[in-house]
VEXVODREN-165850 format. One line per 4 residues: number of its first residue (from 1); for each residue x, y, z of C-alpha. Coordinates in nm, 2 decimals, padded with zeros to 4 digits. Layout:
// residues N
NUM	X,Y,Z ~ ...
***
This chain:
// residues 392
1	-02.47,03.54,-01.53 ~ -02.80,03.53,-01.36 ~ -02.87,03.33,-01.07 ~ -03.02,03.05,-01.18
5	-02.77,03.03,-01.44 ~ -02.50,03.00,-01.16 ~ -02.73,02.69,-01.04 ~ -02.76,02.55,-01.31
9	-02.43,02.54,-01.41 ~ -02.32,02.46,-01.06 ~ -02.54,02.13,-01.04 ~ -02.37,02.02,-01.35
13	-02.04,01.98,-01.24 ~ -02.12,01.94,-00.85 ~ -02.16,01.58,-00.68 ~ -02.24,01.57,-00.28
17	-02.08,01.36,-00.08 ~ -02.33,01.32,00.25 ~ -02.22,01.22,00.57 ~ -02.24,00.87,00.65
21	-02.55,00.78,00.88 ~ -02.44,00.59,01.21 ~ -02.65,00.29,01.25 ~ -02.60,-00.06,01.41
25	-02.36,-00.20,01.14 ~ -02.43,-00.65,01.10 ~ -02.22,-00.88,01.30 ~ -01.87,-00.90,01.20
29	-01.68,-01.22,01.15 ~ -01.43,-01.27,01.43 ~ -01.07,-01.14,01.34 ~ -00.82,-01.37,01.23
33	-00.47,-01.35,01.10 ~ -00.40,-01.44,00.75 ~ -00.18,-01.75,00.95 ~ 00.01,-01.85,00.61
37	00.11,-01.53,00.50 ~ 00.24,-01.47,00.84 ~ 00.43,-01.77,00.81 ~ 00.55,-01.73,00.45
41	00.74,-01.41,00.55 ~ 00.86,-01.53,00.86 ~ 01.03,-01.82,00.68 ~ 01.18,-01.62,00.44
45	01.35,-01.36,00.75 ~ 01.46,-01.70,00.85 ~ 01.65,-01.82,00.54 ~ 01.83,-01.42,00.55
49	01.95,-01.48,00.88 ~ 02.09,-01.85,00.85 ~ 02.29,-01.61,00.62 ~ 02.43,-01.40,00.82
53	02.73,-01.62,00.95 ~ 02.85,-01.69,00.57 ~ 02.84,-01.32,00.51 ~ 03.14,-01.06,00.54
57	03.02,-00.74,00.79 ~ 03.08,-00.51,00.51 ~ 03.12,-00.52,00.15 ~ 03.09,-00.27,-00.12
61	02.97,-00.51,-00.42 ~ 02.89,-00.82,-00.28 ~ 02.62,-00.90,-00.06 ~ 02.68,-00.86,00.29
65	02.54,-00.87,00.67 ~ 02.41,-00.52,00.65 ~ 02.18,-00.61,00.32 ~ 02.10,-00.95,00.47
69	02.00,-00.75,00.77 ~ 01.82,-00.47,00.56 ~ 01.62,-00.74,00.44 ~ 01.49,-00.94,00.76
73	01.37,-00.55,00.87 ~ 01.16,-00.51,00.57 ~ 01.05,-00.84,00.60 ~ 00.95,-00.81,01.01
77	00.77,-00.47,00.90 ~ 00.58,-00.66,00.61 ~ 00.46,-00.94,00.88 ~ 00.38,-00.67,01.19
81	00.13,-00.56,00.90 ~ -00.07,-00.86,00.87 ~ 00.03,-00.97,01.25 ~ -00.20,-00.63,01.32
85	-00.49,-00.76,01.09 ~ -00.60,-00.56,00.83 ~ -00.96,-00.59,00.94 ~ -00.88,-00.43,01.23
89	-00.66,-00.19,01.09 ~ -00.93,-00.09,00.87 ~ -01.16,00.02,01.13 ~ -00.90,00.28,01.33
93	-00.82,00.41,00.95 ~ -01.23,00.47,00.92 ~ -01.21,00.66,01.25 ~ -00.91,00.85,01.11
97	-01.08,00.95,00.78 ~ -01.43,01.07,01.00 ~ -01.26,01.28,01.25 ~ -01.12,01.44,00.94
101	-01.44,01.50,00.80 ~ -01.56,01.64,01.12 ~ -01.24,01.88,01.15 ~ -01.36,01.99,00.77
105	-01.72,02.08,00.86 ~ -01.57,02.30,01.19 ~ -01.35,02.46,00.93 ~ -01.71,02.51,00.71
109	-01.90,02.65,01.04 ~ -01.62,02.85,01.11 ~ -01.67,03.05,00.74 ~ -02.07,03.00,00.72
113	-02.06,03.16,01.06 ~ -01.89,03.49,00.94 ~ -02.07,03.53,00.63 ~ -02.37,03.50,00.83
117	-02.27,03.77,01.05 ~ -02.18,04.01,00.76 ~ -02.48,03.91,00.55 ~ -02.82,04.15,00.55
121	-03.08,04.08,00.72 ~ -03.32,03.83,00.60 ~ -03.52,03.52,00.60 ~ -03.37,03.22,00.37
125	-03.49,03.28,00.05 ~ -03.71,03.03,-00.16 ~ -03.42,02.98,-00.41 ~ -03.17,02.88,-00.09
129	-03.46,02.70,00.09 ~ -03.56,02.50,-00.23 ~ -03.22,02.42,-00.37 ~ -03.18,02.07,-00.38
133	-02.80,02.00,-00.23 ~ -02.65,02.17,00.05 ~ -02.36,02.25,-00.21 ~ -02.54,02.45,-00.42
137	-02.73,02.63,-00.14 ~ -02.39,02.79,-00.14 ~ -02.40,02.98,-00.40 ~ -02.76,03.10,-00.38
141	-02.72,03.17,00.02 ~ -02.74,03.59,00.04 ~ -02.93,03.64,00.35 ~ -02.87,03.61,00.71
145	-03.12,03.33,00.71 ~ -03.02,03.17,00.42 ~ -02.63,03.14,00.58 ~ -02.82,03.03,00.91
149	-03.00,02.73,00.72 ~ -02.62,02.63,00.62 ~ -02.50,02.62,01.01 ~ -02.78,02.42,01.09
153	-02.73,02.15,00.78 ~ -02.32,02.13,00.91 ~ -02.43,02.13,01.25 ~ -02.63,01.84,01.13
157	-02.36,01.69,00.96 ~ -02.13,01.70,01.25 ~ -02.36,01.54,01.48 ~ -02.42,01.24,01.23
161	-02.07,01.19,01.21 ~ -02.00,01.20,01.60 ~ -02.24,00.91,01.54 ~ -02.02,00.75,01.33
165	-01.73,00.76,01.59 ~ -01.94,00.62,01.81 ~ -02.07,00.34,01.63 ~ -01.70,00.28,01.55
169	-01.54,00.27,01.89 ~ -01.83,00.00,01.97 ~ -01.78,-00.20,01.66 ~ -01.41,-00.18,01.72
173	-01.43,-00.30,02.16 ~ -01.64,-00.53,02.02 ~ -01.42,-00.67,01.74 ~ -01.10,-00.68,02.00
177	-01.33,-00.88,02.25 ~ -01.33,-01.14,01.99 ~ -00.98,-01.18,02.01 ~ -00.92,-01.15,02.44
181	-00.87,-00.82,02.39 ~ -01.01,-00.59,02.68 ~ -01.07,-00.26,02.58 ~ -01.43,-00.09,02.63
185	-01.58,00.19,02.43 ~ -01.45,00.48,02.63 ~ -01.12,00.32,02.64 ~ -01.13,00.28,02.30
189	-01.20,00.63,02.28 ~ -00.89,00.77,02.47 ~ -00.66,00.55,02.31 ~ -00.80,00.69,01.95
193	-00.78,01.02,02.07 ~ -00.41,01.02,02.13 ~ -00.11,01.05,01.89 ~ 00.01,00.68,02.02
197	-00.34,00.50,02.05 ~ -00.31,00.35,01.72 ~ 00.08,00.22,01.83 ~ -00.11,00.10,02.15
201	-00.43,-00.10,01.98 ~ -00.17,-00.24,01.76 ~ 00.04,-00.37,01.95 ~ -00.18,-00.56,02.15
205	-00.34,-00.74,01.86 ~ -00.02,-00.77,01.72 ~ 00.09,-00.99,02.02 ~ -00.23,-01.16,01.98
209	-00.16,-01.29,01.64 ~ 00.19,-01.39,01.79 ~ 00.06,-01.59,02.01 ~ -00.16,-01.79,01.77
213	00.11,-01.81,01.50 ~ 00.37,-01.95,01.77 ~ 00.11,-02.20,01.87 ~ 00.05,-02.32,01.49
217	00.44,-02.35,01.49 ~ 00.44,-02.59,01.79 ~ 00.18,-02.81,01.64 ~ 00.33,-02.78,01.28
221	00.65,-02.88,01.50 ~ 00.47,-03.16,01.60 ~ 00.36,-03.30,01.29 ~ 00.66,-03.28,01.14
225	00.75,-03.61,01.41 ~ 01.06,-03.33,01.54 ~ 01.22,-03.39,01.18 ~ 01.56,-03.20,01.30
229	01.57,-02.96,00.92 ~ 01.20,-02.85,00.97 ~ 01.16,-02.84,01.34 ~ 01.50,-02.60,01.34
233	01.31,-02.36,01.05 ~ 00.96,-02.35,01.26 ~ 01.18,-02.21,01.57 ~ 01.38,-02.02,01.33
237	01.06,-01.85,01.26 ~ 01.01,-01.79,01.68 ~ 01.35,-01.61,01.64 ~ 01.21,-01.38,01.41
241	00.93,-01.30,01.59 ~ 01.12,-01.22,01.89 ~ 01.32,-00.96,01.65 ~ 00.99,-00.85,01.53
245	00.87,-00.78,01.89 ~ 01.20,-00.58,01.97 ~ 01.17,-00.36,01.65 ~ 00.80,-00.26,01.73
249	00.85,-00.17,02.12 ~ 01.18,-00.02,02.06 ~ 01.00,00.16,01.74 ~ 00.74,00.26,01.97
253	01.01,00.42,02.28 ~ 01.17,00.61,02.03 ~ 00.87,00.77,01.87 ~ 00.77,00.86,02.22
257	01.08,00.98,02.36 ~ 01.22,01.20,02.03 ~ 00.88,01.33,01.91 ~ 00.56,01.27,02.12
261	00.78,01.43,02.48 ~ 00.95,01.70,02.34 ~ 00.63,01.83,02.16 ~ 00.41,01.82,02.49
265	00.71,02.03,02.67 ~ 00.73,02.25,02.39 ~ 00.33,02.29,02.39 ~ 00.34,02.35,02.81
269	00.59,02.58,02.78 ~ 00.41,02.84,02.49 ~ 00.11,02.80,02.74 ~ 00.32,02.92,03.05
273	00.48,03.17,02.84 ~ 00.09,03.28,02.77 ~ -00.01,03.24,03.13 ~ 00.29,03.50,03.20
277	00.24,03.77,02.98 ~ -00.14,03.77,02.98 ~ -00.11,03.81,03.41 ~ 00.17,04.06,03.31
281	-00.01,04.27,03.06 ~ -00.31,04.26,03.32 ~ -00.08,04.41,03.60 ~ 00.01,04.70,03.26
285	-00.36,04.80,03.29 ~ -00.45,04.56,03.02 ~ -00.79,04.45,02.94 ~ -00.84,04.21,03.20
289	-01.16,03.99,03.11 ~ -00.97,03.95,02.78 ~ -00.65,03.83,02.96 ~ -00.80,03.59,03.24
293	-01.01,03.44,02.94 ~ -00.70,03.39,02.77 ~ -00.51,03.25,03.12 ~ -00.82,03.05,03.15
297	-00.79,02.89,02.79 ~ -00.41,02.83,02.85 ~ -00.47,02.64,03.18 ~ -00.71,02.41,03.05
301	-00.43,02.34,02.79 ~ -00.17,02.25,03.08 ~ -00.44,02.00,03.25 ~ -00.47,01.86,02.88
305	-00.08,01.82,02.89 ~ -00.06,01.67,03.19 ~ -00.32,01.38,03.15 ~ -00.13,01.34,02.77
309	00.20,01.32,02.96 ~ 00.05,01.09,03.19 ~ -00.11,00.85,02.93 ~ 00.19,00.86,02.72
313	00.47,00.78,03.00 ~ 00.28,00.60,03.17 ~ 00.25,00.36,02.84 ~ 00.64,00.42,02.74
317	00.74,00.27,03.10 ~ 00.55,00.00,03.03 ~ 00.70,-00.08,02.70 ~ 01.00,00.02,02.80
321	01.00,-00.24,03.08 ~ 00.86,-00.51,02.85 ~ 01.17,-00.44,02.60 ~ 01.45,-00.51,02.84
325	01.31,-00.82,02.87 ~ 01.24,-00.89,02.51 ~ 01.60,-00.80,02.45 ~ 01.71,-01.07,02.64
329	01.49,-01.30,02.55 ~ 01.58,-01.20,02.19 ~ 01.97,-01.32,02.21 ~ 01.88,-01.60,02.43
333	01.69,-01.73,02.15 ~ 01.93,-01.66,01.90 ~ 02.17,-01.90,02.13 ~ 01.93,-02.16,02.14
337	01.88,-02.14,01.74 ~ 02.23,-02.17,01.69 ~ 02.27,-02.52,01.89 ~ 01.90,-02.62,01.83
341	02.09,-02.94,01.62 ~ 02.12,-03.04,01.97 ~ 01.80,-03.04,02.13 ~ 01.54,-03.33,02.12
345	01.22,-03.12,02.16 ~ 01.22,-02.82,01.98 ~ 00.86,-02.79,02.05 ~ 00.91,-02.73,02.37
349	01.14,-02.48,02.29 ~ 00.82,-02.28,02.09 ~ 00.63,-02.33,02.36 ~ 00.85,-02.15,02.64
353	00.86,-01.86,02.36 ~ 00.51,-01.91,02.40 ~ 00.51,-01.85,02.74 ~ 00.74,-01.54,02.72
357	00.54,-01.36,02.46 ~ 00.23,-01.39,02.69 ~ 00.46,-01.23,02.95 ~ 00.54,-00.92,02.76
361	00.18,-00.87,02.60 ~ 00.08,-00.86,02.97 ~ 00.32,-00.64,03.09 ~ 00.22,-00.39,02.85
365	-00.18,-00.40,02.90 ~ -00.26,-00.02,02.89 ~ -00.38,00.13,03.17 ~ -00.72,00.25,03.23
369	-00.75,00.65,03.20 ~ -01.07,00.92,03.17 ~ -01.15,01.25,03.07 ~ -01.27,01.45,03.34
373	-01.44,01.65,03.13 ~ -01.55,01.73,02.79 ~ -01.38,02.04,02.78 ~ -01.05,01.83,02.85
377	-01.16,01.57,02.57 ~ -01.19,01.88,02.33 ~ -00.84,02.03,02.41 ~ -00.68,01.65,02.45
381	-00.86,01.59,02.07 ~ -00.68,01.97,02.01 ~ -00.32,01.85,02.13 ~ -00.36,01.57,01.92
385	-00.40,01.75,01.63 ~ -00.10,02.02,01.62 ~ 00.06,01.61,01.74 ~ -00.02,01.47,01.38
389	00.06,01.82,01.22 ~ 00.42,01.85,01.37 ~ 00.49,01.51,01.26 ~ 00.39,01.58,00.91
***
């Protein structure tokens, strides 16, 4: 098959997928929670637990507190996905899906790079220089030239999306401003670049859209003129959310403590392991710019470690701290539920669950951390990586 024949045939079957260019995207609408599908699942969590005391613990046909229970979970995990607005949501999945693309055109460097060095020497030809898709320039590239015009298109490519990102971690401070949210750019950045900065983002809108669902249940509260059967199902509903709250930080602690920990230590220790032999081999006679390139590279990787130990501890404390309290604010809740026949002002009731859910959103405000360089942002990016792969 003649070259042009490959072309040919290649350009029937081949459709390009260009990176996306990064340019000021229009105003976005300021995020809101979808407040009555939020409300539709919490009432439903509600009418499984008012069934908990008429179930048996255990039964092996009939339904029982364990199923009941089953089914307030999936419920809570339905609502924490529209408490974390889908908008939102859909902006940390873009950034996702780009830093994938850019991992894919590092891989493509990576090859082009190679075949460029083994390729004769040559300038790009007129076939590889006039070939209308980068695609397709792949299968006319021969020449050292020709491969070096295909580094410089996924060079190209890289830097556009790096763009992207960027224009994404702006639209995305920008978007959480909107909703009291304090988290700049570079912050924004960090956070994203870590295995638990999507956990982190979310949770923090997540309390957000707690806090203006329990204030729609104190005024619904309200309307309904205290009307004992309703005003008990709207702090039913403040119950659930306090459940909801202690499944995602106690969700979040145990992600942290029996996979995000034990990785890092695993990771520091394969680098001191590294560190050892290399300075061991070197003492052998080995080659010893080789070796202290390689302790060098492995070092880095510890001060990598360390910042991602510190960012993540420092974040599970936090939570940590803030689900102790939630705990107990959970079964005290639960008390007042069960006697809330009693009680002449369930709104106030809401409202001190107000009060407590804007005590545990603040005592779990991420701190503020940097890079100190962008060698450490590259090997932080790195860890983050082998993170997501080990969890797969």
């Amino acid at each position: 098959m003649t070259q042009l024949t490959r072309l040919c045939a290649a350009f029937t079957f081949v459709v390009l997928t260009l990176p996306a260019l990064a340019e000021d995207a229009p105003a976005l609408a300021t995020p809101q929670v979808d407040q009555s599908n939020a409300i539709s699942l919490l009432s439903k969590a509600v009418e499984h637990f008012d069934e908990l005391t008429q179930l048996p613990e255990s039964h092996w046909v009939r339904r029982d507190q364990d199923s009941a229970t089953r089914d307030i979970t999936n419920l809570i995990e339905d609502a924490l996905e529209v408490l974390d607005i889908p908008e939102l949501s859909s902006i940390r999945n873009q950034y996702r899906q780009v830093e994938d693309r850019i991992r894919d055109e590092e891989l493509a460097l990576a090859e082009l790079r190679e075949k460029r060095l083994l390729a004769p020497e040559g300038d790009a030809g007129t076939l590889t220089r006039w070939t209308p898709t980068e695609t397709l320039r792949n299968f006319t590239a021969r020449t050292r030239g020709d491969f070096e015009m295909l580094v410089e298109i996924r060079q190209g490519n890289v830097e556009a999306y790096r763009d992207e990102l960027a224009q994404l971690r702006r639209t995305l401070a920008e978007q959480l401003r909107k909703i009291d949210i304090n988290m700049p750019p570079d912050q924004v950045e960090l956070w994203l670049s870590s295995a638990i900065g999507n956990d982190v983002i979310s949770m923090s809108v997540v309390f957000n859209s707690i806090h203006t669902i329990t204030e729609r249940l104190e005024e619904l509260t309200h309307e309904s003129g205290e009307n004992l059967s309703f005003a008990k199902r709207y702090y039913g509903m403040v119950v659930i959310l306090h459940k909801l709250v202690v499944h995602m930080q106690n969700s979040f602690v145990e992600k942290v403590d029996n996979d995000i920990l034990p990785r890092l230590e695993e990771f520091q220790a394969e680098a001191d392991e590294i560190i050892a032999e290399s300075r061991r081999l070197i003492r052998e006679g080995g080659n010893r710019t080789t070796l202290e390139t390689n302790i060098a590279a492995n070092e880095l990787t510890k001060q990598a470690i360390s910042l991602y130990q510190r960012v993540v501890r420092g974040q599970r404390d936090k939570v940590a701290d803030a689900l102790a309290i939630s705990r107990r604010e959970e079964s005290v809740a639960i008390n007042t539920y069960r006697t809330v026949s009693l009680s002449a002002n369930v709104a106030g009731l809401i409202r001190d669950g107000l009060s407590t859910f804007e005590t545990l959103s603040n005592l779990q405000v991420p701190d503020t951390a940097n890079f100190e360089n962008a060698e450490v942002r590259e090997e932080f990016r790195q860890l983050t990586e082998r993170l997501s792969a080990s969890s797969r």
